[in-house]
Each structure stands twice: as C-alpha cells, then as structure tokens.
KETOR-617379 format. One record per atom (N, C-alpha, C): residue in one letter; x, y, z. Coordinates in steps of 0.02 Angstrom, whole numbers, plus 50000, padded with zeros to 5 digits. Example, Ala and Ser with C-alpha at 12.3 -4.5 7.8 and 13.67 -1.06 7.14 Angstrom:
BEGIN
A506604971650390 A506154977550390 A506604983550390 S506424988850354 S506844994750357 S506455000250394 
//
This chain:
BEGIN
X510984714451476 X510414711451441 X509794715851446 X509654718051516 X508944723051501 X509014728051477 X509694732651486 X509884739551444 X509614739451358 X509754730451341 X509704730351274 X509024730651256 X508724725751306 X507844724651287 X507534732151309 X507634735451354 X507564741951362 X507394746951300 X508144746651273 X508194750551195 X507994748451149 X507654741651150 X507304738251101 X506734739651098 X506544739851174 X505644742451187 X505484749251153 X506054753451185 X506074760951164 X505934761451088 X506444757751070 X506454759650978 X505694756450941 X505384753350963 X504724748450958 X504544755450969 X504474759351009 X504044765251022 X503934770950982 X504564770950943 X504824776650903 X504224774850820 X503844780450811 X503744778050740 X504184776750687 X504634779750673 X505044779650628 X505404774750634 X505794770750705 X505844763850687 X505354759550677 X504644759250688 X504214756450682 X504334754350594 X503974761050565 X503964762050493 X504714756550462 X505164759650477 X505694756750453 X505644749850481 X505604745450535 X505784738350533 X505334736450514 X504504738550491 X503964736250464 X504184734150392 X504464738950351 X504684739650294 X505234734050262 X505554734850321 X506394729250313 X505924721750325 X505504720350363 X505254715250385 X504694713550307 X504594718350279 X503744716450228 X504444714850172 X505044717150173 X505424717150108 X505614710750117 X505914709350178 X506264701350204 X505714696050176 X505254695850175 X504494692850168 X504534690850100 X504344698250052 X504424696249998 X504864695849941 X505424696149984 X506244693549935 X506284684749947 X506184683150010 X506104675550021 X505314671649988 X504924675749971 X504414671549945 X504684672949881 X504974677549842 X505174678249790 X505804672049767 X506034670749826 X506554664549828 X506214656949810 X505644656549870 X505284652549880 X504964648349828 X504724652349776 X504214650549717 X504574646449672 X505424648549643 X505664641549598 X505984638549651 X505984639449720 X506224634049756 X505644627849756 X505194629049768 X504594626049775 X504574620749704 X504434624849652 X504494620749584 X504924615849591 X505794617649575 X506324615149573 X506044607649625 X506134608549691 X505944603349737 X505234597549696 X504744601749703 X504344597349656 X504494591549590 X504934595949571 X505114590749505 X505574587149518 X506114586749603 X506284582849600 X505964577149628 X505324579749671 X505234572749693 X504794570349636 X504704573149588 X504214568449538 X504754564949484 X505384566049481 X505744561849450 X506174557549500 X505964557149568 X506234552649596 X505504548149584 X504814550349590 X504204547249565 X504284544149516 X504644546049457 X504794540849408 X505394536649399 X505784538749435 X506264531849460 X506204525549494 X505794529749557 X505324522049563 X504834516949509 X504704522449482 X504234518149418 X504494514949361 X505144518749348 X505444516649300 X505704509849288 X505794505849331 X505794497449339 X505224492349311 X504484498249319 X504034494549333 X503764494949255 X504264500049212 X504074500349159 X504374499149116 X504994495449132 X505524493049069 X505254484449094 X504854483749143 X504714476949151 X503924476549097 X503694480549085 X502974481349063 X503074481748984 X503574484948964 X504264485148892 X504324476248889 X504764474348917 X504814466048919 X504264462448912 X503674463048933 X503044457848928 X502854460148853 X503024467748834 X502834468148769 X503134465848713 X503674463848717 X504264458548683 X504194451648656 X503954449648724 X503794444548738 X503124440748708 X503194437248655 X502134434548640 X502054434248687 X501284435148663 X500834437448758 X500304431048714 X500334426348765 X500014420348778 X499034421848747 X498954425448782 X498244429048801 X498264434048819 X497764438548803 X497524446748860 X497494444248925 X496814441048949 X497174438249011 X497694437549036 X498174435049003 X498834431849061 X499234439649050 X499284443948985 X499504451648996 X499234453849069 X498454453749044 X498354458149093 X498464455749163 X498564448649181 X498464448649235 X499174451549263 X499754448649245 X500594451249245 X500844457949223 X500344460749222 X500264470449226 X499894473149285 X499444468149296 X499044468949377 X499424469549424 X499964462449420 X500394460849467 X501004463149465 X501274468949402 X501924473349433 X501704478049438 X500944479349444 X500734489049472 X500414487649518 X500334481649566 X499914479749628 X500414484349670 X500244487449725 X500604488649776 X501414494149762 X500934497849686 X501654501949675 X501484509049672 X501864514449663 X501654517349642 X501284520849583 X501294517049529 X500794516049473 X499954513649495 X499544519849499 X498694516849501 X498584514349420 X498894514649374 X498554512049314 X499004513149247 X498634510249200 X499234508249147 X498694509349074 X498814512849035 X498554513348963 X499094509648893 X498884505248869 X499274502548812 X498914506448745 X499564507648690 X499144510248622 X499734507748578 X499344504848507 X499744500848487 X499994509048436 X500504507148378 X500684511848351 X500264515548323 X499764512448282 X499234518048284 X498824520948310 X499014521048387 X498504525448419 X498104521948428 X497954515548447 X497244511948447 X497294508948512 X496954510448558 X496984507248627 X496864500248628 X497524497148653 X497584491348685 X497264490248730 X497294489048808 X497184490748835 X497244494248895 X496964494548925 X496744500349027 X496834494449069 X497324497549115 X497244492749170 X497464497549238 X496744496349294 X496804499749322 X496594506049325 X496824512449355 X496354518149367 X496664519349305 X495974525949268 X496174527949198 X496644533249218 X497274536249155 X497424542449152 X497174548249108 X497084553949146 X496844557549095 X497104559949029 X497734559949019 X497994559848973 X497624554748914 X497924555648848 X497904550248805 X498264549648755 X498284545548688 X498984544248632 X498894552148614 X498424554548612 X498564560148562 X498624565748593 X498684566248656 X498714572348687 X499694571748688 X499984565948655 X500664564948625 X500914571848580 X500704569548520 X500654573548472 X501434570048435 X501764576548445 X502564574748425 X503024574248491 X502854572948545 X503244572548589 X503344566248607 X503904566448636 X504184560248636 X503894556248746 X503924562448776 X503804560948836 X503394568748837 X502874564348865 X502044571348916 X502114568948998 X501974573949034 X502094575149094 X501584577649139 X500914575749151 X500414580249182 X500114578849242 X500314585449283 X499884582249358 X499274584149369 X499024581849418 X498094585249430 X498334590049464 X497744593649435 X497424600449488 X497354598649542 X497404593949586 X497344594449651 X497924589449685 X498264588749631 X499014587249638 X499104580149692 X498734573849658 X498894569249705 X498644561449652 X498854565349593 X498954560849525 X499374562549495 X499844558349444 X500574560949410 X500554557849339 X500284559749297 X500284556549212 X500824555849191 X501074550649164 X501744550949117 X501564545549068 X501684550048992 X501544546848935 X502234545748908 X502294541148865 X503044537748850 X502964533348761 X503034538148725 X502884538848646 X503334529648626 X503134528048602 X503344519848570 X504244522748551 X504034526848515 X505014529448478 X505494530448572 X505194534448620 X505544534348659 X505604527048695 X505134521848702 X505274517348724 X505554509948682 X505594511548605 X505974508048574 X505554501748558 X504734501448581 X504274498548570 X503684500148508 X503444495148510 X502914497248455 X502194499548498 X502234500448552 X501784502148589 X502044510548633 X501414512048669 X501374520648693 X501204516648747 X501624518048806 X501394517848880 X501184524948917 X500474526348932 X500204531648984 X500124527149063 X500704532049104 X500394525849175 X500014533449232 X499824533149267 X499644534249321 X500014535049373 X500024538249419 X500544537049460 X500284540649534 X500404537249593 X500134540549635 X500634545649671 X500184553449671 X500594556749693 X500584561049773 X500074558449795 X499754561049848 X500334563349931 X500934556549921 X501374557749964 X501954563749939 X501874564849865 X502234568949834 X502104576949866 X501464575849862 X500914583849898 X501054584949982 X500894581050017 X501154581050090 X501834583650075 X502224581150056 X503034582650057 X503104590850017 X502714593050003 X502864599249963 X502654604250015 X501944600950044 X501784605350101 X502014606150157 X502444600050180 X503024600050235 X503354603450206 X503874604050141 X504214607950135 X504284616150131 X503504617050112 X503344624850087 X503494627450184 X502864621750222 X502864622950309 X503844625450336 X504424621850307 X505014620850331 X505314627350308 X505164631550246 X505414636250218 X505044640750254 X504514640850261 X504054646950286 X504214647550370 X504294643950404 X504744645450456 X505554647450461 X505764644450399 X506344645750407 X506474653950375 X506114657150339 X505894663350322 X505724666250367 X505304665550413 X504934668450485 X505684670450524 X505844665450556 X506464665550587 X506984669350555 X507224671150502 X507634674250466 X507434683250457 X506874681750441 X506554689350454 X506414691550502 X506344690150569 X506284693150633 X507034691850655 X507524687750646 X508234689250673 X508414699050644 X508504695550576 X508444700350530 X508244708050559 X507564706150566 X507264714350602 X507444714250672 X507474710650710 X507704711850766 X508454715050786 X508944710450765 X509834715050732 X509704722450696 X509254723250641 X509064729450591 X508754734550664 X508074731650708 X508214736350762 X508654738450830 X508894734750842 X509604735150870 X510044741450843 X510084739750809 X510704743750747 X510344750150754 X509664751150732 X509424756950714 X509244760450772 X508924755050835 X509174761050917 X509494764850926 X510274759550915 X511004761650927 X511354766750878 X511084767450832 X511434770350772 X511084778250762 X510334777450766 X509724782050751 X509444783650767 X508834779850794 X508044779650834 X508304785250908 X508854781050942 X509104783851013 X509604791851005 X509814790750960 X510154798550944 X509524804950906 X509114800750877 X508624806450860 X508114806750923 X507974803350977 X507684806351035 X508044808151071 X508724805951085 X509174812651133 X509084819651092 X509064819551026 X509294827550982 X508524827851005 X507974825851008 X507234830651017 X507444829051101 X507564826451133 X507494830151219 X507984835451200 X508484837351170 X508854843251151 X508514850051122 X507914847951080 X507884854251063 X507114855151125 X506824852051149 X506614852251198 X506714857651252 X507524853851263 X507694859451318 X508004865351310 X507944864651224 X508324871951219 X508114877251221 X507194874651181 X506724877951174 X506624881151265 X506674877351310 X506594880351384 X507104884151392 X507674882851394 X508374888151389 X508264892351387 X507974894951305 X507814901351278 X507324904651316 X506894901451337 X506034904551346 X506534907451425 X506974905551450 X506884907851525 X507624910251518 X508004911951458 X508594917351453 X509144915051453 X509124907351455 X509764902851482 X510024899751421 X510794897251434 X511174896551389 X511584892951405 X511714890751482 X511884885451489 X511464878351499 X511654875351469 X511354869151449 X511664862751431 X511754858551444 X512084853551413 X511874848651378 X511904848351322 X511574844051274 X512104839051241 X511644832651235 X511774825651222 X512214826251158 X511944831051117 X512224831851041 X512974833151048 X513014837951128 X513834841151103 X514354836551117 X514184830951152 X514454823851167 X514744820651126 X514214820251083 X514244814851039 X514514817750973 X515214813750942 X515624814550881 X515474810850834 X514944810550773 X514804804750734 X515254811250659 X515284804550633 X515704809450583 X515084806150507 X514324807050520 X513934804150458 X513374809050455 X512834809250425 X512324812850408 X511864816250478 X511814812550535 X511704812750591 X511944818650641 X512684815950633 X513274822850662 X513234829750636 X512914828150573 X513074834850541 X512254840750568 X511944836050564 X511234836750600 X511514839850677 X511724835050725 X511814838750781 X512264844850782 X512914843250753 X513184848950722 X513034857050710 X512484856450670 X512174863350645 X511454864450694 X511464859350731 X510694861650791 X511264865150848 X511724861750881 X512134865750927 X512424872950883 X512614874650818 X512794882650804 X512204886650804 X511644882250792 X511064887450748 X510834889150847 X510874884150910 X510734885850975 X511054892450986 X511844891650960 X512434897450986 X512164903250966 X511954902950888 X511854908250883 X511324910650883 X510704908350898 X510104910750927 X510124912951000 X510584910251037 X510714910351106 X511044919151133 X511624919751063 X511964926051072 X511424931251024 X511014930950987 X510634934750945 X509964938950993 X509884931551055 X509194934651099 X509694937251169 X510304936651155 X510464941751231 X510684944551182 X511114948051146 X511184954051109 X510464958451105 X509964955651083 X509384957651079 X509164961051150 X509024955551204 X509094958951252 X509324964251282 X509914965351279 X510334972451294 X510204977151263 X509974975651190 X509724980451155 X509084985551193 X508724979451213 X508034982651211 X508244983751305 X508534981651345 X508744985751405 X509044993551391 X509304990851349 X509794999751342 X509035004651296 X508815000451278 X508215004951220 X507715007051295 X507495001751328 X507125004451366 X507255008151458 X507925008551455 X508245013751485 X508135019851449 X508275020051393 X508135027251356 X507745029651343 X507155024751347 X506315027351350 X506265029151396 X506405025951474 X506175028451535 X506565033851559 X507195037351513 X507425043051511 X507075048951484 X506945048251413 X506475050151372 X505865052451409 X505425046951447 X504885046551475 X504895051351520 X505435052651573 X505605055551636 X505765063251626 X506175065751574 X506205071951531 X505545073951521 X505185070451474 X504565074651442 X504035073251505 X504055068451571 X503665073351639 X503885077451662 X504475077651666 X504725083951716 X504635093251666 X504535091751603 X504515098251560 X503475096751566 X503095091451548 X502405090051557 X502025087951590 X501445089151622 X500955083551646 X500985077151635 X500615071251657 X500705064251599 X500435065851544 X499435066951585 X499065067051529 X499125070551488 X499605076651479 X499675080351417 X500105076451381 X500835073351405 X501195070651383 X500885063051345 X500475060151380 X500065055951348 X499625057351276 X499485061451286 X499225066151193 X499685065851167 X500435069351183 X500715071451119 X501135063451097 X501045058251144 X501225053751117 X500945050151071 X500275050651083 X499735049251025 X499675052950958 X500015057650953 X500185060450889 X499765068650894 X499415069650957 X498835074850955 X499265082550954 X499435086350893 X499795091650904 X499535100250938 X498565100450916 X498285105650944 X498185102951018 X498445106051095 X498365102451136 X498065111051172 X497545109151172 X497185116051220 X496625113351243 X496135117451308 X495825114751376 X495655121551404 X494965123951415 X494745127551462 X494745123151539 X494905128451583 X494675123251631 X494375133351667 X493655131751706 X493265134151716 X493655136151786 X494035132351810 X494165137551907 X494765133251919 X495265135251939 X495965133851968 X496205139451987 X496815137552035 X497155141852071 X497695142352060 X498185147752031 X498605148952009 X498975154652086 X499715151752073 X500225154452125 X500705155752091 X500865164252098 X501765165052089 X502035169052150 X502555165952140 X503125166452188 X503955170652174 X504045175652203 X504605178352176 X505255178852250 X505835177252232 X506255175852285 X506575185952265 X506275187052345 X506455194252355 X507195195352375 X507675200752351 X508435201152350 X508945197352311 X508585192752308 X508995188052252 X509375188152197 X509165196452172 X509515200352116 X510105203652139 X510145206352209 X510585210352239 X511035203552269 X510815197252263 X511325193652314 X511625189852243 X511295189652179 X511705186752115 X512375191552110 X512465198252112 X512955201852107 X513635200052152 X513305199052201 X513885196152267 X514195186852261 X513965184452229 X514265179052240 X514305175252162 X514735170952147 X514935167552082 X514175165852063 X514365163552006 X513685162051955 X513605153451987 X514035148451982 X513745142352001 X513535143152100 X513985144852153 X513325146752185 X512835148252186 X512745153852147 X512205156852154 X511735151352101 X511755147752070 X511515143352025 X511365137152096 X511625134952122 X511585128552158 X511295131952237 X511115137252234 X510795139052283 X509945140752277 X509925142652205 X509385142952196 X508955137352158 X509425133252143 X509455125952128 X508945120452201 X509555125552244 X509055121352303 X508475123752339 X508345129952320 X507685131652353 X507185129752311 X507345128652231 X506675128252188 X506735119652191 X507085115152229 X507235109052226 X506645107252294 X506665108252321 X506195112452387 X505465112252356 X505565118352319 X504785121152312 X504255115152267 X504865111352220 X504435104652179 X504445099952202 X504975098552283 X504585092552326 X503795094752360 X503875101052358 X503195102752400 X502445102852363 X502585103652281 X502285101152206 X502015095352216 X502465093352205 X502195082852224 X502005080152293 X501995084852335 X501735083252423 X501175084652383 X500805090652351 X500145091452376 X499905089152285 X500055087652258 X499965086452167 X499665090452131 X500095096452155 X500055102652099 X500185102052041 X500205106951991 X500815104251933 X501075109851934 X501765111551930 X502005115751903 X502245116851838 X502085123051830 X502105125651753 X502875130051739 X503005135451778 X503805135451751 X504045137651805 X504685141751789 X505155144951852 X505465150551793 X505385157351804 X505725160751771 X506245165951810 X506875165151805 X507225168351828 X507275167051899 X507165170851949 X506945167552021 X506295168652048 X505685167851984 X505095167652001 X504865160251978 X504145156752046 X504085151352029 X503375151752012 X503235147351971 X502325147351962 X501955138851981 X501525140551966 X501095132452024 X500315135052012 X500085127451986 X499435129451982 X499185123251992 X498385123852034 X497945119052085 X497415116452019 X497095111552011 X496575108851993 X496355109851916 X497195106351900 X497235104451821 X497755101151805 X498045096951744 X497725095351701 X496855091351705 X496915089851793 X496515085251818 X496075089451860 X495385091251840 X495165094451893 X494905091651962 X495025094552019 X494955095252104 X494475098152120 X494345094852177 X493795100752232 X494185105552278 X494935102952268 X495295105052325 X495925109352314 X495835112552262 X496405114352239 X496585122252265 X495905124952278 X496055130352336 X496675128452385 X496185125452424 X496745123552495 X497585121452492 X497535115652423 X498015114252402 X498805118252390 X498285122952358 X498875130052350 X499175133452423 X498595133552454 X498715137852513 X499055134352557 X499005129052556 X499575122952579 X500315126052580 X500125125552507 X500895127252477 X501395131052486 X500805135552487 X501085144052496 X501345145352559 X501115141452611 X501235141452695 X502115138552683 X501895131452658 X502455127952682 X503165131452648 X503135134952600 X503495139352548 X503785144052593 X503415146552640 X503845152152667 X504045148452736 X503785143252758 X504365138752812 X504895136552778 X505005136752717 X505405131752687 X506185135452655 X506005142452647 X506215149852641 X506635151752724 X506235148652765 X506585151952845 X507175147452855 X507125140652852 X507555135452861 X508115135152789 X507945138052741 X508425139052695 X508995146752723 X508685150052746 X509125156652792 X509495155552852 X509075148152872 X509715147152934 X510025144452926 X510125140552867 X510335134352862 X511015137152817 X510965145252787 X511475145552744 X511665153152758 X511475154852827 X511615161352849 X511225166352805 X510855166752781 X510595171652735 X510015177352747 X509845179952717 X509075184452755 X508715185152674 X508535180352639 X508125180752562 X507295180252597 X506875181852568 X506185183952599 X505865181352491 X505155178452540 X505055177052458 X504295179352462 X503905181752399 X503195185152407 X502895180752358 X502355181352375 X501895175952352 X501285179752335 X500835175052266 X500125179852248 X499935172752217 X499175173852238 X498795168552244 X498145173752205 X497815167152138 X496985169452138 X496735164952102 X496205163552112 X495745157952082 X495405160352028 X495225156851982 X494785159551936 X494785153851870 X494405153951798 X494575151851760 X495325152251704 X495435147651661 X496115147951625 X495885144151561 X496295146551524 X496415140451463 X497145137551466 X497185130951463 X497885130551463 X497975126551408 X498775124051368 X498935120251335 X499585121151314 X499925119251245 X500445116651232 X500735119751189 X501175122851182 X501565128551130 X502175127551100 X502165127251041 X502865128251035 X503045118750997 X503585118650968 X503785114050917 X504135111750951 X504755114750967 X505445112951019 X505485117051074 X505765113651099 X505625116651180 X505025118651201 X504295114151203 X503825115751200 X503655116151277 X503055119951295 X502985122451360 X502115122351345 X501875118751430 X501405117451445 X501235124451484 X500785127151460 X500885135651481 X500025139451505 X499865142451529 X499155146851548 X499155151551509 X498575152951513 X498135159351488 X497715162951521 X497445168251509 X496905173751548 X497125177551591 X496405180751592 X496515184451652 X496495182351728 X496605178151752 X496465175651803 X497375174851825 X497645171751760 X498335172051785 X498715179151803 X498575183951756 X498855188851746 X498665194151802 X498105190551845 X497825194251925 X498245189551973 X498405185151970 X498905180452012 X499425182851995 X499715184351959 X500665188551947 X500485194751968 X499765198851962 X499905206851980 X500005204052091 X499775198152101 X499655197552182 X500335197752206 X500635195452165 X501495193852178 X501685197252169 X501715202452114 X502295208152110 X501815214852141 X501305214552165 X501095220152206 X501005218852281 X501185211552292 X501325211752356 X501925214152432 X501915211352467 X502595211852507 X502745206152527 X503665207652557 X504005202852556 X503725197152635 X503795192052616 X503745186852644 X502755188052674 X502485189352626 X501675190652645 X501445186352568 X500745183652593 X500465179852552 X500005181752519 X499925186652464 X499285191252460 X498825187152414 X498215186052415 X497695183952386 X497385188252353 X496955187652308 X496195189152302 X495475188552348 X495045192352306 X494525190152367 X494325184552343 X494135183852264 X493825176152280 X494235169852282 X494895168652310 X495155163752338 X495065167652410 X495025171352429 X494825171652501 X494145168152524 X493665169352475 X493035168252488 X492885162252505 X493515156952448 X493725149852466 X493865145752541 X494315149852558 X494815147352610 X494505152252665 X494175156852685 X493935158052744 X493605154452788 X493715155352846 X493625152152912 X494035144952905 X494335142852878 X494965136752881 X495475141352883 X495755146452849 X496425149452847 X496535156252895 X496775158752931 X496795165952944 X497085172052907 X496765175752882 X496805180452850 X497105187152886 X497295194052842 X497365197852859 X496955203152820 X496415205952820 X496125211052771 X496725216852760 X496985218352685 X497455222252664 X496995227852658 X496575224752614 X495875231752615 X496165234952524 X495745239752503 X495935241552421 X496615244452415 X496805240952363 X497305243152329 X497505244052229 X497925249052236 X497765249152155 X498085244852134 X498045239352069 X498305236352022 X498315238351956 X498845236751938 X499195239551887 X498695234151826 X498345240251780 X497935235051725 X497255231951762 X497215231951821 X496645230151845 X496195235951905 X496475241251908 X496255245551934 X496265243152019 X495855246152053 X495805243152135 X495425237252142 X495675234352198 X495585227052200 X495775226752287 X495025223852321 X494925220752378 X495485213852383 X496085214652426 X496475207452426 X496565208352490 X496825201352519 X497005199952582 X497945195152590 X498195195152657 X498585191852668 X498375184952705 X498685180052656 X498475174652693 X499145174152754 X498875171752826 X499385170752869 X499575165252900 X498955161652910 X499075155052954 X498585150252933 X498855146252927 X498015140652937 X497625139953015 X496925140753004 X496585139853070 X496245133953097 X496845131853136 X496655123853140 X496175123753205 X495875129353233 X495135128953257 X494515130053215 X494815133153173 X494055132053105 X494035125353090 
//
C-alpha cells in the first residue's frame, strides 16, 4: 500500500504527469458536463410531465363542469376554487372559442389564448423556474373552451438542483477515480521509467566525465517491447558507443602525446628550449648576439690511434660513454652544449640564457672532465688523455639549416677557444687571459707565458690546474 502511495506522490511530482492527469481530469470534466446538459433537460421534462399528470385529473374535472350548465359564475367559480385549492395548479384562465376571456381564477398565467396561435398545446416555464404554464387549445380538449392553468413548480426546481448536486458528484468521483487509475498506470507505465532513464543519463553523463564505463543502468533491465524501449534501447547503444569512441579517443591522444613528448625530447636534446620554443612558434630567422660567454672545446687525445685497434661498435660505445659523461656534467652545471664532432666536444657558459657565472661554470667543467677521463682509464684499462681550451668573449649564436638543423656559434671568440684546444697539451687546460682575468685567485693557474697562434698571432694563455679552495 505505501510503495503505491509513494509512486503516486512521485508521479504528482513529475510535470509531465502533472500536465497529463490535469488534462485527462479537465477532459473527464467536460465530456460529463457535455453528458450532463440533455441529461439535465431530459430529467426536467420528466418531472414536468409527471407535473402534468398530477394535474391532469384536475383538468378533465374542470372539462366536466364545462359540460355541465353552470348554475351561476359564482357556483363555477367557486367549484374551480375548490379542485385547484391545495393542488398543484396556482390558477386557472377560461377563453371561450373566441378568444374572449371567461374567466381567472386564482394566480394569473402569463401566457394567454393567443400566445396559442395554431397550436394545439403551449408549454412555458418562468425564468426563475418555479412556475409551469400549460395552455390546452378547446380542439385539443374537445371543448368549446381554452384552458391556461398555472402550475406550481418550485418543488420541480429543488429536484433539478438535487439532481444537477447528484450528477456533479457523481462526475467528481468518476473523474478523480479516473485520474487517479490514469496516474497509477502512468507511474507504472511512464512517469517512473522516464526518471529511472534521466537518473541514467545522469550517471552516464558522470561515467564519461571520470572515464568509466561500467555502469549499470535501469534501462538495460528493463525489456518493454513499445515506444519507451526503443528510447532506452538507442540511449544504452548511443552510451556504447560514445563510451568506445572516448577511450579509442583516448589512446589516441596517449599514443599522440607520447609522440609529442618524443618529438619534444629529440628537438631538446639537438636544441635549447628557448630556441626550440621559437621555432615552435613558427620564428624561422633565429639569431642573438650575446656580448660575453665562455666557450670550451675538448678533444679526446689518441683516440684516432686507438679507433684503428679496436672494432667500430666498441670503439662507438666507448666513446659513447665518455661523451655520455661529459653531458651529465652539461646538466650538473646548465651549460648547453652545442655539438660533438668526431671525438671533439664543445660547451658553452651563459647562453641561450645569460649568467653571471658562466666563467666558473665552465671551469667547473673542465676540472671535472679530466677526473672523469682518469676514472674512464681505470675503469677500462686505457691511457686516453683529453685537452681542453677555454676563452671568454662575445658570440653570435643561432639556428641553421632546414633539416638537420643545428644550434651553432659564431666569431672570433670561438675560433680563439678551438685555437686553446688544438694548441694546447694533453690532459692541460689552456685558457686565455681574459678568462683568466675571470677566474683568478678562485682557480690555480699555471702562467704558460706567449705563444704563437695560428691566425691569431702570440697570445698570453695560461693552464688552468686546480680550483683554490683557499681563495
């Protein structure tokens, strides 16, 4: 019993049953008042010809006195008094055949002979329906006289209004069974299956938003084989296949953005970001003075004489691991390196991003480079020695090339950093003076003192040797 009043409340809640039993209920209304109206008549006329059945005695007796010589008006009238005393007749109109009033007895009717005409019987009630005229033509009563009587109809009116009161409840009652069964039905049938299908798409809508696909919905339950089913029907395929469309999708864009962060990882390891960040922006002239950085090359000494002696992938995975080495020591101090040619390495301090520190930075480097060179010889029996040239100065740098493009230097500043390296000696760190000028009294030096360079004539350089961790 409460499950039912429950789903009754519920469906009361629902607009759409609302709308709908409003509708079934205003139609119930006016199909029964549509009933109502010749019920009403019909009823009326019978009780007004049961109104004249009662009367009808009182007027085949009123026929008889007219038969009869009438003694006097008096004694008429008084024996017309006395069969409409206490009846339902208030009054009585006589007219002889020509229309000439006999007489009134009693209350008048409004009627009169000539509101006859050619009819044989007139019929008229009051407007306020609690008087009943009936005229009765001489030919229909077989008299030489027209009887108009009066008639009281007032109990006639109560009884119409009890009756209209008996229908109009019994309409009430019929139309709320009516809508009440109609919502029942429409809980059970509709109202309750179209709010399970919206808590369905409800939760499907959450499903989706958080990747999920298992779910169990009310719809896949339920087997209706009508307009409804077909509804849940095509909401559970159109789920399936939105369900398999956003993980297909998904994988897509996993595998897409694996391949970006492949993509991504390639073009740092060949660029800077921020350069790499330009050319993603579409910027193809990519050039940059930068006013002072420190540029380092590095050449692995013997390395030519030890390629002859041993296979090509050794000798590939050996030098694999020293320059594997030299770009963890890149990203210790956040150099960038610019290339590796052959078994020479290059490294340069305080760019794309300029530093205060990019002196030291290098010289960092350059230290840890040749510890890193000693432990690679013990570690693989070897005796390789690597030379190093260091110099500060200005550069232009930028971006060359279509394919296989290379983030590359310029000037003379570089081209005095490669003469430091290839005019130096093995396992010695030769500088310039003005990166010396930098790093003095922090680093220990060795004054080399003048020497000629090739393209640059003589040139004051030094060996860097130690850092001076009492400076």
């Amino acid at each position: 019993m409460f499950p039912k009043i429950s789903r009754l409340f519920c469906s009361l809640r629902a607009r759409l049953s609302r709308q709908i039993v409003l509708w079934i209920f205003a139609s119930i209304i006016v199909i029964e008042t549509l009933i109502l109206i010749p019920s009403y008549y019909r009823r009326e006329e019978e009780l007004l010809h049961q109104l004249e059945d009662i009367s009808g005695a009182i007027f085949n007796s009123i026929v008889r006195l007219t038969e009869t010589s009438m003694t006097s008006d008096g004694i008429f009238q008084m024996k017309v008094k006395t069969l409409t005393e206490d009846s339902v007749i208030l009054g009585v109109r006589i007219y002889d055949s020509k229309g000439e009033l006999v007489e009134t007895i009693g209350e008048a009717p409004e009627i009169d002979f000539f509101h006859l005409q050619d009819n044989n019987i007139l019929r008229v009630r009051s407007q306020d329906g609690k008087r009943y005229d009936v005229a009765l033509s001489a030919d229909y009563l077989g008299i030489n006289y027209t009887l108009i009587a009066r008639h009281d109809a007032s109990k006639i009116q109560r009884e119409l209004y009890a009756y209209i009161g008996r229908i109009t409840v019994l309409v009430i009652v019929i139309s709320v069974f009516v809508t009440l069964v109609t919502m029942e039905v429409l809980g059970f049938t509709l109202i309750n299956p179209i709010l399970k299908l919206r808590d369905d798409l409800i939760a499907a809508g959450e499903a989706l938003s958080k990747n999920g696909n298992q779910v169990k919905f009310y719809s896949v339950s339920v087997q209706r084989q009508d307009e409804l089913g077909e509804v849940m029907r095509a909401f559970n395929q159109m789920f399936e296949r939105v369900s398999t469309e956003i993980y297909q999708r998904q994988q897509a864009e996993k595998i897409l953005l694996a391949e970006q962060e492949k993509s991504e990882s390639l073009l740092l390891n060949v660029l800077p970001k921020t350069i790499a960040e330009k050319l993603k922006e579409g910027r193809k002239d990519i050039a940059e003075g930068f006013s002072e950085v420190t540029i380092l090359f590095a050449d692995l000494v013997g390395f030519t004489e030890l390629s002859e002696k041993i296979n090509p992938v050794e000798l590939v995975d050996l030098l694999n691991e020293i320059f594997s080495c030299f770009d963890e020591l890149t990203d210790r101090y956040s150099l960038e390196k610019i290339k590796t040619i052959g078994d020479a390495y290059m490294v340069v301090g305080g760019l794309p991003e300029p530093r205060q520190d990019h002196v030291e930075a290098i010289a960092e480097m350059a230290l840890d480079m040749q510890t890193a060179i000693t432990y690679f010889n013990q570690k693989n029996n070897m005796q390789l020695s690597i030379r190093i040239g260091i110099n500060t100065g200005p550069v232009i740098a930028g971006v060359i090339g279509r394919k296989k493009f290379i983030y590359d230097l310029w000037g003379d500043s570089v081209n005095t950093a490669s003469r430091m390296e290839s005019h130096g000696e093995p396992n010695k760190i030769q500088v310039t003076e003005s990166t010396y000028n930098y790093l003095k009294g922090k680093y220990i030096f060795d004054a080399r003192g003048t020497i000629m360079i090739k393209g640059k004539g003589k040139m004051n350089t030094y060996f860097l040797v130690d850092r001076d961790n009492h400076g």
